[in-house]
N, C-alpha and C positions, 0 to 999 in steps of 0.2 A: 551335768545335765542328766536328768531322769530318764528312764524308759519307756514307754507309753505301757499301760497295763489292759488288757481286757476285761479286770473283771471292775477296774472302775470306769466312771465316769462325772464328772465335775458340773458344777453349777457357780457361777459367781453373782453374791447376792448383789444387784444393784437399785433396790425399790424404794429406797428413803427418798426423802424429802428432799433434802440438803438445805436448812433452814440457812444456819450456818454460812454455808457457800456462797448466799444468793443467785443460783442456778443448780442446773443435774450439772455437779462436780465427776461424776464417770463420764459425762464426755468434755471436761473440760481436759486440755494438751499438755502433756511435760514430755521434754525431749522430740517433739515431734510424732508421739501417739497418746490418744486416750486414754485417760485411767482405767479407762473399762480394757482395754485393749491390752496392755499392760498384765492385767489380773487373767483375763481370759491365755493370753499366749504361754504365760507361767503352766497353767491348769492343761492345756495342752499337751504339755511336754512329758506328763504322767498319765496323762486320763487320754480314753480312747475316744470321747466327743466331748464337747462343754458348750454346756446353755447357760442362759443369762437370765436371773428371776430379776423383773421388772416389773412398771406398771404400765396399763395400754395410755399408748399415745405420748408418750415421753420420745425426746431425743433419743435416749438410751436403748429403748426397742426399736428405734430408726439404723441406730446403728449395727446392733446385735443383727436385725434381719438384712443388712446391706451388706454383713461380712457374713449370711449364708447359716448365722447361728440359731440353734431351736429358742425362742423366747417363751417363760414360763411365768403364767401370772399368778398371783394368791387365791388360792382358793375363797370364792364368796363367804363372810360372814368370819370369815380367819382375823383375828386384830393383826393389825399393821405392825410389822415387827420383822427382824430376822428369822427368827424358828419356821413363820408361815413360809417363808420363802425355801428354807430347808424341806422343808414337808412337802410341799410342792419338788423340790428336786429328790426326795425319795421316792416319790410317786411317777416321775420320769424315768429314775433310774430303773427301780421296779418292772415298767414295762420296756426297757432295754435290756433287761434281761438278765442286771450285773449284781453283783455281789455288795459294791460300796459306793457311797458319794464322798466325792471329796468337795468341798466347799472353802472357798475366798472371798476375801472383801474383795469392794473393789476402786476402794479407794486406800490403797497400801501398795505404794509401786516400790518401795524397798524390800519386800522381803526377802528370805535367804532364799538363794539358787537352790537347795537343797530340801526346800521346807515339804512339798509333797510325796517324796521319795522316802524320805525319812519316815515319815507321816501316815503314807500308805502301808511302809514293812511294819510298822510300829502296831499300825488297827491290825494285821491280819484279818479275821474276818469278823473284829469286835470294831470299838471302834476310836480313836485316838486328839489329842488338842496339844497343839503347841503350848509351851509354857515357856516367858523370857523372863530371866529372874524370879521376882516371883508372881507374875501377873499371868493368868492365863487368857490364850487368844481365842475365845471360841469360835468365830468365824475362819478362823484359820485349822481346819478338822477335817478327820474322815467318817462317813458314819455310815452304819451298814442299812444294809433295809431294809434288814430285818425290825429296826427301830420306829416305821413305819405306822402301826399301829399304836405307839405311845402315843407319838406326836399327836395323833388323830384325837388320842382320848385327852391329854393334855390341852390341844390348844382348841378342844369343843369350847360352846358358849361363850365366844370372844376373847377367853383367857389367852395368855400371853406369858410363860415361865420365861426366867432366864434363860437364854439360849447353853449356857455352862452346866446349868444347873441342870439339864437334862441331858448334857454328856458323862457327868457324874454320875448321875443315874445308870446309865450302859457301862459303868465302869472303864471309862477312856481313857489310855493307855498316855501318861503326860510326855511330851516330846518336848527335850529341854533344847534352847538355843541363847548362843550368850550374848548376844545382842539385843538389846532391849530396842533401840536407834530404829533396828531392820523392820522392825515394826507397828512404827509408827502413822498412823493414817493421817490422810488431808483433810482438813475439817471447814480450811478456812482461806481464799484466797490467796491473804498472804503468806500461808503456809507452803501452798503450793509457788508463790513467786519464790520465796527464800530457797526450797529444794530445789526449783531450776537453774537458780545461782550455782549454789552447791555443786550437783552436777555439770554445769558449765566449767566450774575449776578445777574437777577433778578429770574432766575430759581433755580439757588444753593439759593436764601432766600427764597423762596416760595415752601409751601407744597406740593408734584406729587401729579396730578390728572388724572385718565382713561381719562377726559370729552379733548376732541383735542380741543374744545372752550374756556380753560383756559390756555391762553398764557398773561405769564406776560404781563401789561405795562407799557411803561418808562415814564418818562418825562424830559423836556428838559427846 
């Protein structure tokens, strides 16, 4: 389990569509919590608060402001995308005060227990992205805010970069993890019923614990 840090603070992007899904897949249930819920309690356990980039009037900011969370919407005229939503959580973190954002999906309820500790030591006060194999996760990152005014001049006049491609850019520190599996997002219904199987059979062989941060994991 991680430390809570003061000079970060987290955001979990959850503003898409969910074409896919057919529904807001962050608040659909695995194990008996939302995906959103899932991503935010992770980002907790290292970050000193955590908001939830959404859009107004969704499920999602029903639930983000029912658990007390600050709700952060895209700035007008931003294209629909992750980075907007990033930008929007450097411009919060900004005025809290802190040094870095850490950001998550929020639809990846597997990830490693260890991912924003690692993550965090790794940015110091630049800024850092998981890498599993050889694929890198860029919503899974820290980034400082000092990076702030890129985003700004990058995602003027609707543009839209890769969200990697501009961790590249700040020269981000690659945090390897050997799990490719750990990584894996929901995209699709039954993606999310096969994983609640999953975890159902690794929980009937595995000992109950009080601790909510001991959720079986699978591999694939």
């Amino acid at each position: 389990m991680g430390t809570q840090s003061e000079a970060v603070v987290g955001v979990v992007i959850a503003g898409g569509r969910s074409v896919r899904f057919g529904g807001e897949k962050s608040v659909a249930v695995l194990a008996g919590k939302p995906l959103l819920m899932w991503a935010v309690g992770r980002l907790q356990r290292s970050c000193r608060v955590v908001a939830v980039n959404t859009r107004a009037g969704t499920e999602a900011e029903a639930l983000a402001q029912s658990a007390g969370l600050p709700v952060l919407h895209d700035e007008p005229g931003d294209a629909l995308g992750p980075l907007a939503g990033v930008k929007v959580g450097l411009i919060w973190a900004e005025a809290q005060g802190v040094q870095s954002l850490a950001v998550s999906p929020c639809d990846a309820p597997m990830l490693p227990h260890d991912l924003y500790p690692k993550l965090i030591a790794a940015a110091g006060a630049g800024a850092a992205i998981a890498q599993s194999e050889e694929r890198l996760q860029p919503l899974c990152s820290v980034w400082p805010v000092s990076a702030l005014p890129l985003l700004r001049e990058e995602l003027a006049d609707g543009r839209h970069p890769a969200t990697w491609m501009m961790l590249e850019r700040l020269q981000a520190q690659h945090v390897h993890f050997h799990s490719a599996a750990a990584f894996v997002n929901i995209n699709t219904r039954i993606d999310l019923a096969v994983l609640a199987g999953r975890l159902e059979e690794a929980a009937a062989q595995t000992p109950r614990s009080d601790d909510e941060d001991c959720v079986p994991h699978y591999h694939r």
